[in-house]
RODO-2510 file (C-alpha; in nm, 4 decimals, decimal comma):
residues 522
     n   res          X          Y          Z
     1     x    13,2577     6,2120    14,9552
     2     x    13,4740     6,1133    14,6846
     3     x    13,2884     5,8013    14,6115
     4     x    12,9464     5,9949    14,5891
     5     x    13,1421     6,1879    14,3011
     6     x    13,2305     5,8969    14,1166
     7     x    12,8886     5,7429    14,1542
     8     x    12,7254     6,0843    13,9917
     9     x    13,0011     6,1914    13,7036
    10     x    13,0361     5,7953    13,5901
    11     x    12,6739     5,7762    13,5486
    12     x    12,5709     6,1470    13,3405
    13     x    12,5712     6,1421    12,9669
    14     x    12,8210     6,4375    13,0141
    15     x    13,1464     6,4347    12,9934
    16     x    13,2458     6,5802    13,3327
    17     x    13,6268     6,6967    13,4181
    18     x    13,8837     6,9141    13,5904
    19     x    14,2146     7,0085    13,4916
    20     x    14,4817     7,2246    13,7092
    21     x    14,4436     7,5598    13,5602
    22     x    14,8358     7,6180    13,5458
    23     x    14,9538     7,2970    13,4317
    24     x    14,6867     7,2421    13,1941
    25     x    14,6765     6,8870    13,3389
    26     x    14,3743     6,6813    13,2780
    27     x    14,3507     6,5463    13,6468
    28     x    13,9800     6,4086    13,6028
    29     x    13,7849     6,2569    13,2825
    30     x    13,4102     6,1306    13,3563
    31     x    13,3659     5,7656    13,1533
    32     x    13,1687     5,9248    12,8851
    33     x    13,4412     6,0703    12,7304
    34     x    13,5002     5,7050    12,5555
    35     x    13,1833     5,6657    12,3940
    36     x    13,2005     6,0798    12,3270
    37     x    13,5311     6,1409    12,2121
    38     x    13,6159     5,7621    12,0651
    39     x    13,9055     5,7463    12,2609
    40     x    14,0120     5,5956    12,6118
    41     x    14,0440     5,7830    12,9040
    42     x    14,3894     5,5911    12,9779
    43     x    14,4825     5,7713    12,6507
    44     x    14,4067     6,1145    12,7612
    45     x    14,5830     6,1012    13,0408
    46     x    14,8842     5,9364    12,8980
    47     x    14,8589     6,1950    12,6621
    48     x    14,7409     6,5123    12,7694
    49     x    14,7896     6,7230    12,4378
    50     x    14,5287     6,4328    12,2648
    51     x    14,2541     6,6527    12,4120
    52     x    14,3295     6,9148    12,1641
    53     x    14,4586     6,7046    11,9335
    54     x    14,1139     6,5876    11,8781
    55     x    13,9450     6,9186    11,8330
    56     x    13,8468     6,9670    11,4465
    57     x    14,1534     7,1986    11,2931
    58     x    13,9294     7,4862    11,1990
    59     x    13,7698     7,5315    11,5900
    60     x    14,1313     7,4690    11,7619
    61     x    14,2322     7,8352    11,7396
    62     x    13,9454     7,9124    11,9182
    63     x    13,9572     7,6421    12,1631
    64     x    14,3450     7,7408    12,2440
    65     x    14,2122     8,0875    12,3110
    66     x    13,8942     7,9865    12,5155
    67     x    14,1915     7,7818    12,7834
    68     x    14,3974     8,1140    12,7532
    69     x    14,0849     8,3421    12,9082
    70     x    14,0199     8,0971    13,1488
    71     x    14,4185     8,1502    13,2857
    72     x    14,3120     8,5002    13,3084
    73     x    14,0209     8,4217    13,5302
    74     x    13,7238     8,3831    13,3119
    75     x    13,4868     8,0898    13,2420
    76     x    13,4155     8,0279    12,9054
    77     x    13,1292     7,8280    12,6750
    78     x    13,2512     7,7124    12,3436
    79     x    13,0801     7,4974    12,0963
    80     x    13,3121     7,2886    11,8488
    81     x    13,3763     6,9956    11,6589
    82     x    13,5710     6,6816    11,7145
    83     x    13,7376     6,4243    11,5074
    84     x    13,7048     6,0680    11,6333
    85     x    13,9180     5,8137    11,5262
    86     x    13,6970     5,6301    11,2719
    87     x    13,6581     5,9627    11,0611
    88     x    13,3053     6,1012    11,1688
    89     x    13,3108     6,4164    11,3631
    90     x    13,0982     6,5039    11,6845
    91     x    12,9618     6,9079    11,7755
    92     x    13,0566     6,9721    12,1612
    93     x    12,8785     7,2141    12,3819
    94     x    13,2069     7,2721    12,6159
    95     x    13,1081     7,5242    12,9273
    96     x    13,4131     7,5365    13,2195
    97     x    13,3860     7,7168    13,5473
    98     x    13,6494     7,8058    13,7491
    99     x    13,7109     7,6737    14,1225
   100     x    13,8736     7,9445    14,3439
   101     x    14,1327     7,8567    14,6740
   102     x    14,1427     7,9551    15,0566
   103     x    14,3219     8,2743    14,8757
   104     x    14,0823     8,3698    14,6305
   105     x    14,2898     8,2503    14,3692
   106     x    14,1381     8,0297    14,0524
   107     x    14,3589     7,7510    14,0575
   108     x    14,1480     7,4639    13,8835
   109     x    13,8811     7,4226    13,5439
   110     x    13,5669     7,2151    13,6421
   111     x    13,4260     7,1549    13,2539
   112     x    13,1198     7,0169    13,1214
   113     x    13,1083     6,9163    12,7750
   114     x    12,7694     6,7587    12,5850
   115     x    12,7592     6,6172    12,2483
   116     x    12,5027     6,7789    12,0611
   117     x    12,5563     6,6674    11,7376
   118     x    12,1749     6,5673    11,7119
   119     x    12,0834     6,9021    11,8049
   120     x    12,3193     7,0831    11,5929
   121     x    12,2293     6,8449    11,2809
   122     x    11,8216     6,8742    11,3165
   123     x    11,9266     7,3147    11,3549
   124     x    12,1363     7,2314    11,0382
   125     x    11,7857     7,0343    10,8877
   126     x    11,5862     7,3030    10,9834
   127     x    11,7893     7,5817    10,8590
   128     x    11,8186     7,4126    10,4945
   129     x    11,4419     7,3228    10,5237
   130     x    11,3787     7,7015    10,5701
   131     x    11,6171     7,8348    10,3108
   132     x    11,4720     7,5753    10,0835
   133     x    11,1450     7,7042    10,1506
   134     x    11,2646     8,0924    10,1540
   135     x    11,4454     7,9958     9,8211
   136     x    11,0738     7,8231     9,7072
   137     x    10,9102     8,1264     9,8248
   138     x    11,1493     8,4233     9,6352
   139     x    11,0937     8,2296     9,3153
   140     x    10,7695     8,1695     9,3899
   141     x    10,7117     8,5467     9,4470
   142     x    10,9417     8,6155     9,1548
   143     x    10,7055     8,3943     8,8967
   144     x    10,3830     8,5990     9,0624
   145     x    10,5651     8,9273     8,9823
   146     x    10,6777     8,7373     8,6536
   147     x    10,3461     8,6287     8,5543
   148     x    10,1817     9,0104     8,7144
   149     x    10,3983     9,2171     8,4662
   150     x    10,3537     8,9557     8,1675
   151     x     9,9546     9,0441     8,3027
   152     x    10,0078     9,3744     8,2264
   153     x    10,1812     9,3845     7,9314
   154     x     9,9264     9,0983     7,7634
   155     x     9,6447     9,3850     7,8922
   156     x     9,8353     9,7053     7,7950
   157     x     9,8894     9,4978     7,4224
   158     x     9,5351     9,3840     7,3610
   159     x     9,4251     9,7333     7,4651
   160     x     9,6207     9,8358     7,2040
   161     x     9,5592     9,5725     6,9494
   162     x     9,2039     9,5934     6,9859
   163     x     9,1654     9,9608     7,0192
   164     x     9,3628    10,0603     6,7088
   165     x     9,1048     9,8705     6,4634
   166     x     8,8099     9,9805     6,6738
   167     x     8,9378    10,3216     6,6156
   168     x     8,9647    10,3078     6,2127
   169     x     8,5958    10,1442     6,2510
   170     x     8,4806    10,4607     6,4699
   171     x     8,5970    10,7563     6,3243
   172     x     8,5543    10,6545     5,9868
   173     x     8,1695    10,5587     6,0643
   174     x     8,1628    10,9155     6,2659
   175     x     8,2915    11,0770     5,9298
   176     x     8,0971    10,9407     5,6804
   177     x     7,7586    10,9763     5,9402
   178     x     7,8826    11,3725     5,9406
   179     x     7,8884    11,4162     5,5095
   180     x     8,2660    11,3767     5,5181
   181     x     8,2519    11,1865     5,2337
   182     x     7,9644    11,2770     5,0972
   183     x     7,5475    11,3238     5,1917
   184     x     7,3965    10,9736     5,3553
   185     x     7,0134    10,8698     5,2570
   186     x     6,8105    10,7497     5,5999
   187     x     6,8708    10,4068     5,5136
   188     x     7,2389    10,4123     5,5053
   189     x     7,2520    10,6346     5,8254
   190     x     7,0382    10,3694     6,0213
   191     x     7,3348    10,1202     5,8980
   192     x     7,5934    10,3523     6,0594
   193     x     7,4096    10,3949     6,3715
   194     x     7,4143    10,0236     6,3824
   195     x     7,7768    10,0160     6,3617
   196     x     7,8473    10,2805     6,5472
   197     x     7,6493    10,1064     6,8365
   198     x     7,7864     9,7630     6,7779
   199     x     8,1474     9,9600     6,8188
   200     x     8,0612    10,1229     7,1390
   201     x     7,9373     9,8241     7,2849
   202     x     8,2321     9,6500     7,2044
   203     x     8,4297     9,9252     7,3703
   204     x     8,2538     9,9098     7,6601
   205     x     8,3656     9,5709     7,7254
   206     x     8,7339     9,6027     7,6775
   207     x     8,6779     9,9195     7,9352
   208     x     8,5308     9,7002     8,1680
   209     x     8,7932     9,4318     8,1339
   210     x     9,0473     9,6662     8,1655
   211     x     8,9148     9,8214     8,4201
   212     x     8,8335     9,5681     8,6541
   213     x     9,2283     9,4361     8,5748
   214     x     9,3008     9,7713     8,6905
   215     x     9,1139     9,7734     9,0216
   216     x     9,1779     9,3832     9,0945
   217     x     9,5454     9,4994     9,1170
   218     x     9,5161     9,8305     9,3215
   219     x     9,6001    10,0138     9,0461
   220     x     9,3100    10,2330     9,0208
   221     x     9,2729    10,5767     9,2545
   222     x     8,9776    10,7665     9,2746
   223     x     8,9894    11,1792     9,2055
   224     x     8,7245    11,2016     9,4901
   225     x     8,5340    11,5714     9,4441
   226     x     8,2079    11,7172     9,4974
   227     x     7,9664    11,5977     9,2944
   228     x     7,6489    11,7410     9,2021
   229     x     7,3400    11,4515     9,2695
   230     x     7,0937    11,5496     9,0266
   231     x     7,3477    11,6537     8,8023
   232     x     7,5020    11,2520     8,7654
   233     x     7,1659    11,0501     8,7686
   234     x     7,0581    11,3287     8,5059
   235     x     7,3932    11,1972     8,3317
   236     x     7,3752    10,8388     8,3986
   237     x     6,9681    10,8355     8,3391
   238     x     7,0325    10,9840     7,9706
   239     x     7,2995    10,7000     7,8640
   240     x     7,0138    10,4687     7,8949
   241     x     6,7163    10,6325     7,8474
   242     x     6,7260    10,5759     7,4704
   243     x     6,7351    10,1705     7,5222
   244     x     6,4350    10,1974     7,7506
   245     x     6,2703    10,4166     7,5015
   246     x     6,3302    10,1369     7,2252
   247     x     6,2128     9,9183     7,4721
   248     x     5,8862    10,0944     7,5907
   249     x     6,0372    10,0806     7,9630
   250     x     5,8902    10,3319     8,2039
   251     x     6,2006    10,5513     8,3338
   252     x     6,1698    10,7391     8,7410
   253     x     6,3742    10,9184     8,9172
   254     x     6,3015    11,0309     9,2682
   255     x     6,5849    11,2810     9,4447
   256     x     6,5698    11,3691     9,8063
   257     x     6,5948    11,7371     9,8243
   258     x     6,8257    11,6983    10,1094
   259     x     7,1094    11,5284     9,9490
   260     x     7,2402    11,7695     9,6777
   261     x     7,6066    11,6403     9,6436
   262     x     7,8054    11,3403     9,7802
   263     x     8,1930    11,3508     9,7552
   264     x     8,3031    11,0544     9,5198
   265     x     8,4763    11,0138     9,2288
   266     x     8,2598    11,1495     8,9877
   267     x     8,3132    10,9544     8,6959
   268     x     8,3778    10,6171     8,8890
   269     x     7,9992    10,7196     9,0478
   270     x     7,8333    10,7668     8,7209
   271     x     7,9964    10,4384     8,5991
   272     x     7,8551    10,2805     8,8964
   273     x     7,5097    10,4041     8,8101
   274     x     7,5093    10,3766     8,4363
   275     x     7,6399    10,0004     8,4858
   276     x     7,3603     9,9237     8,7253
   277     x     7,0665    10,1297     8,5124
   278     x     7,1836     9,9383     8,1571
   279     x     7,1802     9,5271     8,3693
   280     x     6,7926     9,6932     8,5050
   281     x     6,7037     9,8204     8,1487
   282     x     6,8623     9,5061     7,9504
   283     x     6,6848     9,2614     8,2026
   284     x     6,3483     9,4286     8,2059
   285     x     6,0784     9,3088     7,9657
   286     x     5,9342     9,5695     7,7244
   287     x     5,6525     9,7360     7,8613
   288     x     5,8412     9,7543     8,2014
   289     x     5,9726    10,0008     8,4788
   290     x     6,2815    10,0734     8,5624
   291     x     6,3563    10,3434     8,8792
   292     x     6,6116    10,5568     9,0409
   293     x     6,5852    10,6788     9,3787
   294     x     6,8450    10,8814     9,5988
   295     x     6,7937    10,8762     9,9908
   296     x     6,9826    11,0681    10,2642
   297     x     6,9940    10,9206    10,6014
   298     x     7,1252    11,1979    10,8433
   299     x     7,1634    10,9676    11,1076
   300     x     7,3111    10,6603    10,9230
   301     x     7,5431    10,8989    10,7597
   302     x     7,4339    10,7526    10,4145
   303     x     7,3076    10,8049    10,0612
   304     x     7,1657    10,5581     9,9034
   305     x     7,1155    10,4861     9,5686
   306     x     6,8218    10,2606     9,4756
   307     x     6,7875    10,0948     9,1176
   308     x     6,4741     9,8904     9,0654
   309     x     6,3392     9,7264     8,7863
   310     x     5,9846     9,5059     8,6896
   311     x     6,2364     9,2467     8,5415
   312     x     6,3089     8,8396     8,5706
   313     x     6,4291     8,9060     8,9213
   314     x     6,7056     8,6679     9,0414
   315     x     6,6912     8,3083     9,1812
   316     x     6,7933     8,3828     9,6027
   317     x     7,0689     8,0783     9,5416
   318     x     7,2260     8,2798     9,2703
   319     x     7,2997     8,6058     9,4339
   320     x     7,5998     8,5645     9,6422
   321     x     7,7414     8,4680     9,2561
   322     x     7,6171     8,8336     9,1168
   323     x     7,9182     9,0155     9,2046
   324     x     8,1900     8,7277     9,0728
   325     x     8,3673     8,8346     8,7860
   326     x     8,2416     8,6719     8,4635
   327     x     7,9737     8,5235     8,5982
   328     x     7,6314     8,5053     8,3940
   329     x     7,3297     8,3923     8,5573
   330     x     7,1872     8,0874     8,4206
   331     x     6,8294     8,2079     8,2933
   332     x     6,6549     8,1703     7,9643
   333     x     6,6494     8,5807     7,9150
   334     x     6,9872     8,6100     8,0462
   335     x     7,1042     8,3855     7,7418
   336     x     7,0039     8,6338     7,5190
   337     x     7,1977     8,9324     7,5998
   338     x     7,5304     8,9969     7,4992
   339     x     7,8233     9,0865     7,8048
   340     x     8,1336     8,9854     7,9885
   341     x     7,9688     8,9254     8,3464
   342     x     8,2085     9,2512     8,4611
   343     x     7,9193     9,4907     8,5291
   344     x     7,8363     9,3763     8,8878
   345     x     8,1751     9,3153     8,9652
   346     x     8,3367     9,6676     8,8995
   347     x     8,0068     9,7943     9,0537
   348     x     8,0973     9,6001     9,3643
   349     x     8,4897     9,7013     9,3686
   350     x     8,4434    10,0818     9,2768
   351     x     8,2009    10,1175     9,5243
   352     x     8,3936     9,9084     9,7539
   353     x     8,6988    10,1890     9,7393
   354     x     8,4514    10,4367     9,7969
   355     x     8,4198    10,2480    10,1315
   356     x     8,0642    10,1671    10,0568
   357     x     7,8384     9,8866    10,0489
   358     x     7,6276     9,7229     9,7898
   359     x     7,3129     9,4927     9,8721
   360     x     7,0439     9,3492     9,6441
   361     x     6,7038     9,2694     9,6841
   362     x     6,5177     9,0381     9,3937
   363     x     6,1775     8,8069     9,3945
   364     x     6,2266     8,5609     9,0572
   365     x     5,9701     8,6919     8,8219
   366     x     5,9036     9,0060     8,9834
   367     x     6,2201     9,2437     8,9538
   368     x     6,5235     9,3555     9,1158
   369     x     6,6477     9,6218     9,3485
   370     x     7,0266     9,7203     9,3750
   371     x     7,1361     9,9921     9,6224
   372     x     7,4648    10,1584     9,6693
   373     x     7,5681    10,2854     9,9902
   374     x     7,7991    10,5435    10,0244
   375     x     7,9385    10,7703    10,3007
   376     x     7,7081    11,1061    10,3016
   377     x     7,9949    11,3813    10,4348
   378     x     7,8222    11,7721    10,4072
   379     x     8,1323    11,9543    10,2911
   380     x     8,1698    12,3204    10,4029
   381     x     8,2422    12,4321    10,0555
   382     x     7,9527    12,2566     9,7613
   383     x     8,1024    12,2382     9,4099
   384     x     7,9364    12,0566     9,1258
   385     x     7,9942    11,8475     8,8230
   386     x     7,9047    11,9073     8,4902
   387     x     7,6895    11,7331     8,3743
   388     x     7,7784    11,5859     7,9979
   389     x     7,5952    11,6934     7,7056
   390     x     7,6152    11,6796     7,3524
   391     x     7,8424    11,9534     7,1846
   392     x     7,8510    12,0616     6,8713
   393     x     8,1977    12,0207     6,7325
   394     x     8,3809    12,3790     6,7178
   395     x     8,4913    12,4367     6,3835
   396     x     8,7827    12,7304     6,2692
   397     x     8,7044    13,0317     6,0941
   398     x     8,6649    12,9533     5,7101
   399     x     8,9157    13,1984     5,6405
   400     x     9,1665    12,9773     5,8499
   401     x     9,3861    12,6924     5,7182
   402     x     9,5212    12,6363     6,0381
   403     x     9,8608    12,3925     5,9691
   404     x     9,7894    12,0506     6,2084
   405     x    10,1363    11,7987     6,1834
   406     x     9,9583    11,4526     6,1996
   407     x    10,2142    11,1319     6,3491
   408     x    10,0562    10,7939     6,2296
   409     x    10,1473    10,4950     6,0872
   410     x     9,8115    10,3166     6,0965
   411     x     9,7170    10,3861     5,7346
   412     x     9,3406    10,3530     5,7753
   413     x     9,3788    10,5768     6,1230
   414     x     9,5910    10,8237     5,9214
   415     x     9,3681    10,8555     5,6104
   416     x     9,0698    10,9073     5,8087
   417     x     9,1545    11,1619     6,0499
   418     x     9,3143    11,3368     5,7414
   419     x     9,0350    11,3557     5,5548
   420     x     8,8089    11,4487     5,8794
   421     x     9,0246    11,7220     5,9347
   422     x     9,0638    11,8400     5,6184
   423     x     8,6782    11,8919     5,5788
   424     x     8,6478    12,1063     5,8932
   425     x     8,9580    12,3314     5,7201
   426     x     9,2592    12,2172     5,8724
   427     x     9,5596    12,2019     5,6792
   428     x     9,7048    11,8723     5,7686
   429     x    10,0997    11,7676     5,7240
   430     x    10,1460    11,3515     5,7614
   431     x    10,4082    11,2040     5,9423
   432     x    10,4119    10,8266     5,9304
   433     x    10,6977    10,7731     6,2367
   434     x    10,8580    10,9888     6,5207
   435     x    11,1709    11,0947     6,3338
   436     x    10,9741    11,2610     6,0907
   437     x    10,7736    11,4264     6,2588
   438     x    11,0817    11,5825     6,4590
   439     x    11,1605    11,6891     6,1203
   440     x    10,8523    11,8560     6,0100
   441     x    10,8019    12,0262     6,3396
   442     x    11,0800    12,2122     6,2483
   443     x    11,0630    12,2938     5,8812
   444     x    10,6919    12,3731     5,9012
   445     x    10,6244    12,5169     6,2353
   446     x    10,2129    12,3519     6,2516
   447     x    10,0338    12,5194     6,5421
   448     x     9,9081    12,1752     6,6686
   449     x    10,0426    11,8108     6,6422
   450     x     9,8165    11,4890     6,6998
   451     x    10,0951    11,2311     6,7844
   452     x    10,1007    10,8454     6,7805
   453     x    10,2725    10,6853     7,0630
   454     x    10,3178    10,3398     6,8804
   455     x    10,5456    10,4215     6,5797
   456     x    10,8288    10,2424     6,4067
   457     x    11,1864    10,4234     6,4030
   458     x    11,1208    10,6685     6,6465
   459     x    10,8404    10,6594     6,9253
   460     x    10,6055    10,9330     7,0219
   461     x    10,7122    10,9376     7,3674
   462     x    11,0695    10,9895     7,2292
   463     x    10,9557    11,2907     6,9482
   464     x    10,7850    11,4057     7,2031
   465     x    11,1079    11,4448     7,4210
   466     x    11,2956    11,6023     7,1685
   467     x    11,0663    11,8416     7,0460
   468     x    11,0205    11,9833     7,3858
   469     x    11,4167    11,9802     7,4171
   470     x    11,4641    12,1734     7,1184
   471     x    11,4316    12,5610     7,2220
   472     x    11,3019    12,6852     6,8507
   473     x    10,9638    12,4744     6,8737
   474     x    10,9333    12,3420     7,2122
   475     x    10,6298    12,5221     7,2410
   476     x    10,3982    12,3713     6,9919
   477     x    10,1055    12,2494     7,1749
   478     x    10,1301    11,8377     7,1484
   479     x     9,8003    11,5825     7,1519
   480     x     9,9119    11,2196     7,2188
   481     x     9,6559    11,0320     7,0324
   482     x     9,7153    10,6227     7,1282
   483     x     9,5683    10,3442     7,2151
   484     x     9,7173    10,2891     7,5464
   485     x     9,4735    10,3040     7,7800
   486     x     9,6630    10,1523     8,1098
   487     x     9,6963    10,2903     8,4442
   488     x     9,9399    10,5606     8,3896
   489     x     9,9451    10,5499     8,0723
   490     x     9,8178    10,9441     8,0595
   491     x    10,0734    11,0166     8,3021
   492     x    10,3400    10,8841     8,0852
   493     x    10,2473    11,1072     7,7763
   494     x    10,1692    11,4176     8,0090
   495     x    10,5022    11,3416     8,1663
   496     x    10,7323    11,3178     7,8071
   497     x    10,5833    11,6873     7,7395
   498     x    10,2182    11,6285     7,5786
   499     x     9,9886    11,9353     7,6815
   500     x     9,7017    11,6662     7,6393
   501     x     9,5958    11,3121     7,5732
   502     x     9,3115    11,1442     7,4069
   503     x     9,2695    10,7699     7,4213
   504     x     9,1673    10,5867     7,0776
   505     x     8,8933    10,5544     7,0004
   506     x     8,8788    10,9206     6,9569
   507     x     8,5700    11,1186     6,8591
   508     x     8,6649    11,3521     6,5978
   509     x     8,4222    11,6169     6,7510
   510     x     8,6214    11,6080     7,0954
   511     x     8,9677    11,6510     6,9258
   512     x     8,8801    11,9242     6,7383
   513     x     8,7606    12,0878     7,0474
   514     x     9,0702    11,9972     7,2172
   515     x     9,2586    12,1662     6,9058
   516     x     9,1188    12,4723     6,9139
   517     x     9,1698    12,4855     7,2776
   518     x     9,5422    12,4848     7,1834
   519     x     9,5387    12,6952     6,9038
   520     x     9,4137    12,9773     7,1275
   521     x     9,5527    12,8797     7,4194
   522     x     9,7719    13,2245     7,5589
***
């Protein structure tokens, strides 16, 4: 009944209505539309244009076109705003349906329209809230990326800084321990050895910082091969056997016959077990042990690699801190040796990307026991790696004076490798920046050049470039010698046109092998 009607559209928060669909004419407006719209009902009907009146001026175009597709038989939803008299503004959710006659005809609009102006405002809250937080987050992300490349280039910069001095103090020690300058007494070779070790060792720490950098940021993939078992302990077992023998350490090795090669990385692998040997040797009292053992487990589809050593053995509350970076164990032995804490930790990340495991077993007092797990896969096909050993440094025929064009503007570097050169008969031309060397390339033709990256005027990635773009000596074998030692950083001198690279420190008797692999290279 009509008074049932009233009773249920006067009391919803809605404002309810119906309007004939040809006239336009507002013939019913629930109460709500006073508090809603601001305005009296009386009003509206009065004055049936105040409806749209209302609407906010940059909606009404729509709204005019919402009552135009409802003429042509279709109900509509629309959401817009509307002014109310005291200046604020309300959002409306409008939704109409259209009421048919005895003919099938539409011939009135029932509407229902809610304010949602809450609703819209906490969306609007919400939406600022998140691009707030989206902005926080891109600048946040854009400060990690920030403070990731400034990272890098602090890393790729003290490599260099650091390396370029360490060089000078390496190959000049290396030249005057081979006569360069002159025969040594015993006395002043022991000195030299010093340094030289004292060099190495300081070497071997900006490797491992670097390196661990390297792998901490994904930077680092393996060159996984076949690699030859005995062949790498042999390897690894000789870089620390003279340490041990200094130290009157017992040194075992024990090989299961069945486990001849393991596909890894075969440097990362020996750096893994050269890391872990030097911690058992350096922690091991003289007149100790220290042991390698290698164990196939068919069924496991393992090798393991044991390490164990008669040592000071490790408090059980201190090993989940072994494989932290920079983390030193608080002992009275461990005081006394020198290190950055990085061993354990690239030992636990390279063998981590080999998708192995590492586990430790230690009694304080007594000695340790570190094994590496790794996946045991037979290949089809068994290569082998060669194992290192010393080489002595290939020399040219005397009756050479083979022309070498050296780039360099470290003085101390350049003097140095000049004078090392020039004592194994090599005719060496000195170019102190990349222009210049450009220069000489072409008036003197040398059959090798050793080139600096780091140079003032013109960079060696840049000589490079030209050289290798200018057809009349584009085919003069290049050595990069730097001390860029970042990921990539071989790829980057490979890629402007170097046939090799060498990273500095450089030992002299490994780039004169890698010149005369040039010089009569086809």
């Amino acid at each position: 009944s009509e008074e049932r009607f009233r009773q249920i559209t006067e009391h919803i928060s809605e404002v309810f209505y119906i309007s004939d669909l040809a006239t336009r004419e507002i013939l019913y407006i629930s109460p709500s539309y006073d508090r809603i719209w601001g305005r009296s009902r009386e009003s509206l009907y009065a004055h049936q244009t105040s409806f749209l009146d209302a609407v906010h001026p940059d909606d009404r175009e729509r709204v005019i076109a919402a009552l135009h597709r409802q003429v042509l038989g279709e109900s509509t939803r629309e959401i817009y705003r509307v002014l109310l008299p005291n200046g604020s503004q309300r959002w409306i959710s409008d939704r109409t349906f259209l009421v048919y006659s005895q003919q099938g005809e539409p011939y009135r609009v029932v509407g229902l329209a809610q304010d949602v102006t809450e609703q819209r405002q906490a969306n609007e809250t919400l939406e600022r809230r998140v691009a707030e937080r989206t902005g926080a987050l891109s600048e946040a992300n854009a400060e990690l990326e920030r403070a990731a490349r400034l990272k890098d280039e602090f890393l790729a910069n003290m490599s260099h800084e650091l390396r370029t001095p360490l060089n000078t103090i390496l190959t000049l020690t290396e030249a005057v321990t081979e006569g360069v300058y002159g025969m040594l007494n015993d006395r002043q070779r022991h000195a030299l050895d010093a340094v030289t070790e004292s060099g190495q060792h300081l070497l071997a720490l900006i490797n491992d910082i670097l390196d661990l950098t390297k792998i901490e940021s994904g930077k680092v993939e393996l060159a996984i091969d076949t690699v030859d078992v005995d062949e790498v302990c042999t390897a690894s077992l000789r870089m620390v056997r003279q340490l041990a023998h200094a130290k009157q350490l017992q040194i075992t090795s024990s090989l299961d016959p069945l486990v001849d090669v393991v596909e890894a990385d075969p440097r990362r692998l020996k750096q893994i077990l050269v890391n872990l040997l030097s911690n058992a040797v350096k922690f091991t009292p003289e007149g100790g042990s220290v042991s390698l053992e290698v164990h196939g487990d068919r069924e496991a589809e393992v090798i393991r690699f044991s390490i164990a050593d008669t040592g000071i053995g490790i408090e059980p509350t201190d090993i989940p801190r072994l494989f932290k970076p920079f983390v030193q164990l608080d002992s009275r032995l461990n005081r006394r040796h020198e290190g950055t804490g990085l061993g354990l930790a690239l030992v636990a990340h390279l063998t981590e990307l080999h998708t192995g495991g590492i586990a430790v077993q230690s009694t304080p007092g007594r000695g340790s026991c570190f094994t590496v797990t790794l996946p045991w896969r037979i290949p089809v096909e068994q290569k082998a790696v060669e194992a290192e050993a010393p080489q002595k440094t290939v020399r040219p025929p005397l009756y050479e004076q083979p022309v070498v064009l050296l780039a360099e503007d470290n003085e101390l570097v350049l003097h140095t490798t000049l004078d090392y050169l020039a004592a194994y008969g090599y005719n060496v031309c000195i170019a102190r920046n990349g222009a210049e060397a450009l220069a000489m390339t072409r008036e003197l033709r040398p059959e090798v050049i050793l080139m600096d990256i780091h140079m003032p005027v013109m960079d060696g990635f840049e000589a490079i470039r030209q050289i290798r773009a200018d057809a009349t000596i584009r085919a003069t074998p290049i050595i990069a010698l730097t001390a860029l030692a970042m990921v990539g950083d071989r790829e980057r001198c490979i890629g402007a046109g170097a046939d090799d690279y060498l990273s500095k420190p450089v030992k002299f008797s490994q780039l004169i092998e890698r010149i005369e692999v040039l010089r009569r290279r086809p």
